[in-house]
Wavefront OBJ file of the C-alpha trace (Angstrom):
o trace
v -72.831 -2.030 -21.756
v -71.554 -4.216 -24.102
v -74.820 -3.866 -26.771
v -75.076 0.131 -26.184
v -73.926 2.544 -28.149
v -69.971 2.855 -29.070
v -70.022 6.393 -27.179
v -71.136 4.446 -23.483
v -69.316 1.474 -24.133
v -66.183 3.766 -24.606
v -66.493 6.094 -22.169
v -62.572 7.369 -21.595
v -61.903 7.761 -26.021
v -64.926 10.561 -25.857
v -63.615 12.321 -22.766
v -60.315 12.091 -24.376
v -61.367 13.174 -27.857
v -63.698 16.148 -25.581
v -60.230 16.732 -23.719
v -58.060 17.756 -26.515
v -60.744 19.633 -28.445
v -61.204 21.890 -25.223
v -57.681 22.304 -24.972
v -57.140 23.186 -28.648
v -60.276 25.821 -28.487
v -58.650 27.050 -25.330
v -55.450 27.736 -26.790
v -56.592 29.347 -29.942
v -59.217 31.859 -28.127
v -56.352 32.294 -25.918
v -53.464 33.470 -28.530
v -56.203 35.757 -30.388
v -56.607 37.804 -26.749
v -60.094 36.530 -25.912
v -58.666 35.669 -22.566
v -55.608 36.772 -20.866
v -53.152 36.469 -23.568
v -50.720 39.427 -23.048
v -49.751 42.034 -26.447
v -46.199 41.097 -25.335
v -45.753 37.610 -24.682
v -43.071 36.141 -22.808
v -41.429 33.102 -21.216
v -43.950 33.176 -18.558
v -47.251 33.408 -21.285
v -45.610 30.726 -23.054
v -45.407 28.736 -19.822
v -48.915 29.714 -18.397
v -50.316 28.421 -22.172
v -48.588 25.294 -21.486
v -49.877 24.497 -17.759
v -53.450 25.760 -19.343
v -53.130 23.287 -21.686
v -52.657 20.776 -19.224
v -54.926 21.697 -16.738
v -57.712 21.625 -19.689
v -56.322 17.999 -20.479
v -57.553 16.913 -16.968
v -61.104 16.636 -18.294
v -59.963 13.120 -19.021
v -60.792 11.975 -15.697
v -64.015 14.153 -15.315
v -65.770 11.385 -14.831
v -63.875 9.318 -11.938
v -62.276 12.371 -10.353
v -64.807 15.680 -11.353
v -64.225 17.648 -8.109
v -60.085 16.832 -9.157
v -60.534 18.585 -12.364
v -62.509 22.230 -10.898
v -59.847 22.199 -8.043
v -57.314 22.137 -11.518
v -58.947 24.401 -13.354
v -59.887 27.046 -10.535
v -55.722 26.778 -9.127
v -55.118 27.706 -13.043
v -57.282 30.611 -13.170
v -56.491 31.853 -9.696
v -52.742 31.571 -10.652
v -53.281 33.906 -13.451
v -55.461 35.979 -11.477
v -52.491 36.457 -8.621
v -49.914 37.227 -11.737
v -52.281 39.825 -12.747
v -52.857 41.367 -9.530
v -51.019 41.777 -6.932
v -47.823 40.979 -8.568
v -47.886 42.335 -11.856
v -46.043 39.810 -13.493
v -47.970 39.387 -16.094
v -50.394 42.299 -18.144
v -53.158 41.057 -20.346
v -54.240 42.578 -23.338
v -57.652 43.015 -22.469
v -58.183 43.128 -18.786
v -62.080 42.827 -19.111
v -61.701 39.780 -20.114
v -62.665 36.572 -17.880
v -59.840 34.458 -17.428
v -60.427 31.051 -17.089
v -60.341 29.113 -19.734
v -63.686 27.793 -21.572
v -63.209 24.459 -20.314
v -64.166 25.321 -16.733
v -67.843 25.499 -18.208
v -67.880 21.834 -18.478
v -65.494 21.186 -15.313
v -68.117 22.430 -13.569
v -70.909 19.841 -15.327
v -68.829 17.211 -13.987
v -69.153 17.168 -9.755
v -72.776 17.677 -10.003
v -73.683 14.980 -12.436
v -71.375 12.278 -11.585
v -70.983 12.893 -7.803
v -71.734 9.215 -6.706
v -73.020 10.358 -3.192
v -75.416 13.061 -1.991
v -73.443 13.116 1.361
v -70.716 15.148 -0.884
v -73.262 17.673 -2.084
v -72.292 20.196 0.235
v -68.660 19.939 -0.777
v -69.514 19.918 -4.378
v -71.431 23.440 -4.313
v -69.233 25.101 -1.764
v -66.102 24.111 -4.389
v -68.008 25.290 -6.816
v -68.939 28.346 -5.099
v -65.145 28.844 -4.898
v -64.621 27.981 -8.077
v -67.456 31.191 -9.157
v -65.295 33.587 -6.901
v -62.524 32.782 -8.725
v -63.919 32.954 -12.536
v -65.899 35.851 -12.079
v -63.530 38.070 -9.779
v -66.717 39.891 -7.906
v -63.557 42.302 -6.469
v -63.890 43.970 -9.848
v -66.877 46.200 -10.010
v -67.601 45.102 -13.558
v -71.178 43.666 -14.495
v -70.111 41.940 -17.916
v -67.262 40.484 -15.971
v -69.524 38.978 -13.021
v -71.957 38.476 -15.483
v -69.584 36.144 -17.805
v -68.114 34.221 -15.131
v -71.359 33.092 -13.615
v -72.713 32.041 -16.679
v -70.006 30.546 -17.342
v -69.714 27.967 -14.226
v -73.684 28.403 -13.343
v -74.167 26.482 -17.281
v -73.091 23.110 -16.267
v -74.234 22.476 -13.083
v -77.768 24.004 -13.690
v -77.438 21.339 -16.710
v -76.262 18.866 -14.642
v -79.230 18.650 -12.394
v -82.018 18.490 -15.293
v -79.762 15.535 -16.789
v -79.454 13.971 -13.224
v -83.304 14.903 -12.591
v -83.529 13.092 -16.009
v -81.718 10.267 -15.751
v -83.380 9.449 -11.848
v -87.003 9.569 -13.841
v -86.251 7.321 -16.361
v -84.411 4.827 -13.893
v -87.534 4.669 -12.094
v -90.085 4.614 -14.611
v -87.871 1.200 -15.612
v -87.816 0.012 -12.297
v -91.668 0.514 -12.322
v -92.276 -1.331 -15.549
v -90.008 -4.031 -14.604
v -91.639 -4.618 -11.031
v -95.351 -4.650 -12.913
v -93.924 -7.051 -15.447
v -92.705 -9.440 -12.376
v -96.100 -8.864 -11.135
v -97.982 -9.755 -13.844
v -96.312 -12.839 -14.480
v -96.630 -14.300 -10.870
v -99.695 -13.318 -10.528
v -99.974 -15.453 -14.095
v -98.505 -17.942 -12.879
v -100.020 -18.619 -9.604
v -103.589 -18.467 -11.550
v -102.249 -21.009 -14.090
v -101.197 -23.363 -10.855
v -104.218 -22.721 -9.471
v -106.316 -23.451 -12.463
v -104.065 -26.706 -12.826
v -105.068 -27.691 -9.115
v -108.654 -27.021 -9.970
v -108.442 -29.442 -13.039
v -105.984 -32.046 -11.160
v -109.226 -32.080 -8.145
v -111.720 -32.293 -11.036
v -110.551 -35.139 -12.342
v -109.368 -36.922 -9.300
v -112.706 -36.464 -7.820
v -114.989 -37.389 -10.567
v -113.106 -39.758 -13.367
v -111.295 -41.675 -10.352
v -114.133 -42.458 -8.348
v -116.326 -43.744 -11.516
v -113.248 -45.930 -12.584
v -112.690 -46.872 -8.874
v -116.265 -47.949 -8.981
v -116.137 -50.367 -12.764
v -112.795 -51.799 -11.545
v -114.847 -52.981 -8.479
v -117.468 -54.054 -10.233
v -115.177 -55.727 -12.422
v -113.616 -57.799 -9.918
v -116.822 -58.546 -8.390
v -118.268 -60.284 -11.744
v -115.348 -62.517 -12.185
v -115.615 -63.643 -8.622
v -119.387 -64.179 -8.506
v -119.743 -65.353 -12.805
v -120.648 -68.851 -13.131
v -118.559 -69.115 -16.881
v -115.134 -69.058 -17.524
v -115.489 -66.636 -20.376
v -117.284 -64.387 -18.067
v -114.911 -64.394 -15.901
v -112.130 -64.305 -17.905
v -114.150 -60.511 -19.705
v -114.618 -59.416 -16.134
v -110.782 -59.615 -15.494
v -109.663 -57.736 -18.911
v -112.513 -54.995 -17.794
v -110.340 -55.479 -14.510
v -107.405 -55.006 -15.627
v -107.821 -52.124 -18.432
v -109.701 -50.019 -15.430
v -106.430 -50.645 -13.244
v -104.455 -48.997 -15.965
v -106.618 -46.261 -16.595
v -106.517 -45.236 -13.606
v -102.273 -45.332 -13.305
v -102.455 -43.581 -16.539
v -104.995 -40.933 -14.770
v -102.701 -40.255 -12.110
v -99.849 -40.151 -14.123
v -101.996 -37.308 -15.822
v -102.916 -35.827 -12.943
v -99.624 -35.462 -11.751
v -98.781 -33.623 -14.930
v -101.404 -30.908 -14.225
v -99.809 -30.645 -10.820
v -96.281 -30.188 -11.778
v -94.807 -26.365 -12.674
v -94.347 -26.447 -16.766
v -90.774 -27.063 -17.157
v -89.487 -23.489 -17.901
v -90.801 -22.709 -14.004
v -88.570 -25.451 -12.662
v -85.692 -24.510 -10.515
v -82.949 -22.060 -11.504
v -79.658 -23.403 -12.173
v -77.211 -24.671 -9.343
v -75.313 -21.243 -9.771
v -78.201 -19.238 -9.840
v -77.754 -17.534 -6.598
v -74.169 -17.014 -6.897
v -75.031 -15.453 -10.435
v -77.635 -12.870 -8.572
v -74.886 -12.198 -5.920
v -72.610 -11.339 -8.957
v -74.417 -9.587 -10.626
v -75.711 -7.212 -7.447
v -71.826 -6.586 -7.011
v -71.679 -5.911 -10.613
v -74.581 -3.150 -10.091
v -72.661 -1.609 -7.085
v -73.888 -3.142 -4.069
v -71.346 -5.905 -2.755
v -72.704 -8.913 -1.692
v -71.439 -12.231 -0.129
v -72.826 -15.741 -0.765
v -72.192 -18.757 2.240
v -74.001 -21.938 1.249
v -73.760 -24.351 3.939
v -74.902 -28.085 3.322
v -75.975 -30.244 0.337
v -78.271 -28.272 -1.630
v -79.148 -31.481 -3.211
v -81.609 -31.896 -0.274
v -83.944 -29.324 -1.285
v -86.524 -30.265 -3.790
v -87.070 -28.154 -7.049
v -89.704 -26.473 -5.795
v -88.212 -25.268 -2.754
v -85.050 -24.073 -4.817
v -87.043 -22.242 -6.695
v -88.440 -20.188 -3.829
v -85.174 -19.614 -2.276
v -83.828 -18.682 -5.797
v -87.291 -15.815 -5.964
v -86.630 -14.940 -2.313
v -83.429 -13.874 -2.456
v -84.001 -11.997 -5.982
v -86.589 -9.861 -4.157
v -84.152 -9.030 -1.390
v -81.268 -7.835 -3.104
v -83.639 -5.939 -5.607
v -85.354 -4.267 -2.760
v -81.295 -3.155 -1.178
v -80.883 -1.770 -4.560
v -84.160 0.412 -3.922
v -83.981 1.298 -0.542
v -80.710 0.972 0.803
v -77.719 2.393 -1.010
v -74.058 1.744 -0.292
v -75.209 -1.218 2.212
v -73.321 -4.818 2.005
v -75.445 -7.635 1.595
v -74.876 -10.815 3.114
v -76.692 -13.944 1.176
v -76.891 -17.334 3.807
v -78.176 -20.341 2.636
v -78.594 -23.397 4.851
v -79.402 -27.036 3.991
v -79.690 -29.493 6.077
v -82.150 -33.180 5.971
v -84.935 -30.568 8.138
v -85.803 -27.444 5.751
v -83.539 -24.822 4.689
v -83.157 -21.376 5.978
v -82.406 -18.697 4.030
v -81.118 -15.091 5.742
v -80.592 -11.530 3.176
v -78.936 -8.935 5.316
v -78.455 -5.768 4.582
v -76.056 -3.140 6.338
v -76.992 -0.130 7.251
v -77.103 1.946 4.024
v -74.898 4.976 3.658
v -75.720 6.586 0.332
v -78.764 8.539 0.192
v -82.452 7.428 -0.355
v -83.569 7.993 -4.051
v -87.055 9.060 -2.630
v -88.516 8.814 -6.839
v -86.756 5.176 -7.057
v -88.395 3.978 -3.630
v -91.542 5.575 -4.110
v -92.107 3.165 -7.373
v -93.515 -0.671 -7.739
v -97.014 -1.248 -5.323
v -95.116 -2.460 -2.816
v -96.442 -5.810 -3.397
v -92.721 -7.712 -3.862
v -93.028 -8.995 0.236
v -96.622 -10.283 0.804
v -95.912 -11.761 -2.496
v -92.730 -13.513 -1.312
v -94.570 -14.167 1.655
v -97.747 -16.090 -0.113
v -95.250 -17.952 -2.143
v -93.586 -19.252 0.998
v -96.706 -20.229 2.684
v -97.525 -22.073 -0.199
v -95.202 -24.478 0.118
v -95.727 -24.236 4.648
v -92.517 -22.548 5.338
v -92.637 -18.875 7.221
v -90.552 -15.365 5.917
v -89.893 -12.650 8.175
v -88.878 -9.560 7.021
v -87.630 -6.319 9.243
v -84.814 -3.785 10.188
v -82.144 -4.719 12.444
v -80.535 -3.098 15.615
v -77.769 -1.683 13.793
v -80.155 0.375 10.669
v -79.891 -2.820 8.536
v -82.675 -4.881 7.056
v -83.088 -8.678 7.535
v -85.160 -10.672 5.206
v -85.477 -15.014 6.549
v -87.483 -17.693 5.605
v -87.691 -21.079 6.853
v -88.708 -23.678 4.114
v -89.400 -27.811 4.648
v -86.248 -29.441 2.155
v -88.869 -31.311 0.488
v -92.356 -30.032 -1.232
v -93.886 -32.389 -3.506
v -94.436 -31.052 -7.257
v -97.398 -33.995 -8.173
v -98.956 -35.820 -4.610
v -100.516 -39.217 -4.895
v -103.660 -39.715 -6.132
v -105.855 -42.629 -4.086
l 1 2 3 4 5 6 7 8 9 10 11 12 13 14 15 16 17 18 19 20 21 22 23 24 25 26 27 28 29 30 31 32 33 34 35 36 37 38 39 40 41 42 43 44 45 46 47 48 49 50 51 52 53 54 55 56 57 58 59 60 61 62 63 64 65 66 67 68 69 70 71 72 73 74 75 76 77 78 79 80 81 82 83 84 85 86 87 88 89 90 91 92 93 94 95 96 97 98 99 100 101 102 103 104 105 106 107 108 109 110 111 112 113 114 115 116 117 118 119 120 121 122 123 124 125 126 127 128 129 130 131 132 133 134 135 136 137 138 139 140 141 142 143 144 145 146 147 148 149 150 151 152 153 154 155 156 157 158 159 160 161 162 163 164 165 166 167 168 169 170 171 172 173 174 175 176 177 178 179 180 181 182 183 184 185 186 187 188 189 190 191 192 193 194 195 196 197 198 199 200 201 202 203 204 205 206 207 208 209 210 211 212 213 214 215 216 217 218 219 220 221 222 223 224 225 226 227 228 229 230 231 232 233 234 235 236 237 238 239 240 241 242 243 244 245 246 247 248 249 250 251 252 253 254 255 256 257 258 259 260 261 262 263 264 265 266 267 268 269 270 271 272 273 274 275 276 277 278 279 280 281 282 283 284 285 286 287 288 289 290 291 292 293 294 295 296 297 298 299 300 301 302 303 304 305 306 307 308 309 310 311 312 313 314 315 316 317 318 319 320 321 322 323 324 325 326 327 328 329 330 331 332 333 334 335 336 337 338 339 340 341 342 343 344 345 346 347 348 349 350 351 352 353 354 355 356 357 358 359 360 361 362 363 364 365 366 367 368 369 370 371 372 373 374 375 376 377 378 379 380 381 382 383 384 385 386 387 388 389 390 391 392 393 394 395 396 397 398 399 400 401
């Protein structure tokens, strides 16, 4: 938000600035008769301009409180609409006109597009279905008149949903090329371990044994040589074999070891991930329990992935859920629990349908990799559990011998 554009990253100046030029076009089309501006005007026009002005300044909060602003709007027009008929208290010049003012067009954008759950669609159309009675005053047997009014609040919400439809496409499509990209580097990177391993194997197995054997050797000559300078050649051969080979398992261990931009996150990096998954909308709750010093870098590393997949997969599938992180170390393994409560927003069936479904088994080959277990599953109470069980220590470079 901060690196967008001014217009997102200032969200309540534009509907202010859309606010007052609504309320200025309403007032003008208003005193020129396009509405229902009376040829006489009174205290009570001047009065009903002034509440129409504010109830067209409540598209300031279109965006927080959208269903707010129709149920403003629509008490507007159907105040007019009551002065009009049955009490007479007030007599337009032009009673073909529609009523409401032209800001109910994008008052009725608002509940469709930024309605945060789809548990409220039901309310959303039937207020807005209200809020059509109301504009287009289907009591009057006049075809521009019905005509006008649902144009007028059919507009925004039939805009709404392509913008919605829009916005839902391209969240996925991101979520898609972000879950291949996380693919395509572990998949990377376990081939580059693997390859590593290969070479560590290679050379353990064929340089170490021919150096094992001349060291031998070595030490044989200067036992069985009957001249001190012999003996004294035998023990430098000796001796520069010996350090070979600690040099060669220093090596070795170097293959074996993750480059260091794979080591393990940051000691804040799950509390960072729980932040920022609160940040995103979906509350979550960290308990660490024990000395996290106990857990090797590798091991922290896994937990760190594991519970990345988790809350990215409660972002997918399970809306409005509360996620609780639990982290345990102890001198044993560590054991590391994502929960999930049962979700109570709606399933974005495009969002869960993306990624191959691969994030799991590939948190679950990860784990066996270093001999711990992961379980993953729903709960009794329509939540979702994902544990593991990891050993606190998993070597990054074994001995070589």
């Amino acid at each position: 938000m901060r690196d967008g554009p001014w217009h997102r990253r200032h969200p309540l100046a534009v509907d202010t600035a859309i606010a007052i030029c609504f309320t200025l076009a309403d007032t003008a089309t208003t005193l020129i008769g396009a509405t229902w501006w009376p040829e006489r005007p009174g205290t009570l026009a001047w009065t009903l301009l002034g509440l129409q002005a504010l109830a067209c300044l409540s598209l300031v909060v279109r965006r927080r409180a959208p269903l707010t602003v129709v149920a403003v709007l629509g008490a507007f027009t159907l105040a007019v609409t009551l002065l009009v008929s049955p009490f007479h208290a007030l007599d337009p010049a032009n009673p073909g006109n529609v009523w409401a003012p032209f800001s109910t067009a994008l008052a009725a954008y608002g509940p469709v597009f930024y309605g945060r759950h789809a548990r409220d669609r039901r309310t959303v159309f039937l207020a807005l279905g209200l809020f059509t009675l109301v504009v287009a005053r289907p009591w009057e047997p006049s075809f521009a008149l019905i005509s006008i009014g649902l144009l007028r609040t059919a507009a925004g919400p039939l805009l709404a949903l392509y913008f919605d439809a829009r916005r839902r496409l391209v969240c996925a499509l991101t979520e898609r090329a972000e879950r291949a990209e996380r693919e395509r580097h572990l998949l990377a990177e376990r081939a580059c371990a693997e390859e590593r391993a290969r070479l560590a194997g290679e050379m353990h197995d064929v340089v170490t044994h021919r150096v094992s054997l001349m060291v031998l050797q070595a030490g044989a000559l200067g036992v069985t040589a009957s001249d001190e300078a012999t003996r004294r050649a035998a023990e430098e051969l000796r001796a520069a074999g010996c350090q070979a080979l600690e040099e060669l398992r220093d090596l070795v261990g170097i293959l074996r070891t993750a480059p260091e931009e794979d080591r393990a996150p940051s000691p804040d990096g799950l509390a960072t991930l729980v932040a920022e998954s609160t940040a995103a909308g979906v509350p979550a709750d960290l308990v660490e329990l024990g000395d996290r010093s106990l857990a090797s870098p590798v091991v922290g590393r896994t937990t760190y992935r594991i519970v990345r997949e988790a809350l990215t997969n409660v972002h997918k599938h399970a809306r409005g859920a509360r996620v609780t992180v639990r982290v345990e170390y102890d001198g044993a393994g560590v054991r590391v629990a994502v929960r999930n409560t049962r979700p109570d927003g709606e399933l974005d069936q495009e969002l869960a349908r993306t990624g191959s479904g691969l994030g799991i088994e590939g948190l679950r080959r990860r784990v066996e990799l270093v001999h711990g277990t992961l379980r993953a599953g729903p709960e009794p109470d329509g939540g979702f559990c994902v544990t593991a069980e990891l050993p606190a220590y998993v070597p990054t470079a074994e001995a070589v011998g």
